[in-house]
N, C-alpha and C positions, 0 to 999 in steps of 0.2 A: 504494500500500500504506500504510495506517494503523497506525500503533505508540503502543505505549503502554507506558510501564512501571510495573511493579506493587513494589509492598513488597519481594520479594526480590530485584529487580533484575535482571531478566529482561524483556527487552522482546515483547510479545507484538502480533506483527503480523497484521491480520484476514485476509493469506490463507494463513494455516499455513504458508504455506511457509518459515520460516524465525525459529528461535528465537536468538539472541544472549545468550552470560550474561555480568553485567562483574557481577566481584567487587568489595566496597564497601571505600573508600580506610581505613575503619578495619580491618578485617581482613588487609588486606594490610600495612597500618603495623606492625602487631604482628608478622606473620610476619618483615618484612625489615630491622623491628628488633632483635629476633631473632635472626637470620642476621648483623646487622654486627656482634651481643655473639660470636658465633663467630670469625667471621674478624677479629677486632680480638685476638685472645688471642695474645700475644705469643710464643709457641711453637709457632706454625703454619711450615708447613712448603710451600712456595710451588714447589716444583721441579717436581711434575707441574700446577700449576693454568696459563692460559694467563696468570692477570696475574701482573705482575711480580714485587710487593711486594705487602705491607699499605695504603699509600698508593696503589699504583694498585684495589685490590680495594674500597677503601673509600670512594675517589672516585667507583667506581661504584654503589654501595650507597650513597651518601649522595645524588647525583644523583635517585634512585630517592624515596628516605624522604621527598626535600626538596617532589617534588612530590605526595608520599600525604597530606604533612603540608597541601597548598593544597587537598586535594580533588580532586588531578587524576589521575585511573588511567593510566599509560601502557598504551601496545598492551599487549597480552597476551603475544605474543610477546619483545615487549623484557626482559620480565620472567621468564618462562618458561626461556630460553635461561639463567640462571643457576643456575636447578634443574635442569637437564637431565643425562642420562645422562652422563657423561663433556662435562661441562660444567667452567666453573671453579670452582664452590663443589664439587660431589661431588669431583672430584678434588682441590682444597685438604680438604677433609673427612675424604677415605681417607687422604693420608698423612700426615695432624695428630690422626688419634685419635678426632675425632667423626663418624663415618658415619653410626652411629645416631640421631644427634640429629640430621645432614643429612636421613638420609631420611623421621624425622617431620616436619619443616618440609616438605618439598616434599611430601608427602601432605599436608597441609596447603595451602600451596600450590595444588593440585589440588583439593582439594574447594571451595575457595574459590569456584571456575568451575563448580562441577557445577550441573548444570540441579535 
């Protein structure tokens, strides 16, 4: 199977069978910088999220930044699992006051990868 990718980053392989979308490492630097001006604001509220602290939420979020900033997209999944339903950011987000600004980023997020 022959692949190739095009300008919006979507790799198109000559036997249809199978489209892959990787969102590009600037658009995602912006979302999940973004995201660590949220959870960096010192009046969150950390009781239902599954990380600890601010220091554990943001060493995860910085892990993340550090490799968008080299050019490198991690799995999609790895990144994913942050936005997710009853994840640790929606949950740090519902009981700190910004949902709404959580659930424009993961829409976000999400189109990111749309074909």
């Amino acid at each position: 199977m022959r692949c190739h990718s095009t300008p919006t980053n979507i790799a198109n392989c000559s036997s249809g069978r199978s489209r892959r979308v990787t969102a590009s490492a600037t658009t995602l630097l912006d979302i999940f910088q973004r995201a660590r001006d949220l959870v960096a604001r010192p009046d969150n509220d950390f009781a239902w999220s599954s990380w600890r602290d601010m220091d554990d939420a943001l060493e995860e979020l910085d892990r993340i930044i550090a490799r968008l900033h080299a050019g490198d997209v991690p799995h999609r999944f790895d990144m994913s699992i942050l936005f997710a339903p009853t994840g640790p950011m929606q949950e740090l987000a519902l009981s700190s006051g910004w949902g709404n600004r959580f659930l424009g980023l993961a829409s976000e997020f999400d189109a990111a990868f749309a074909p």
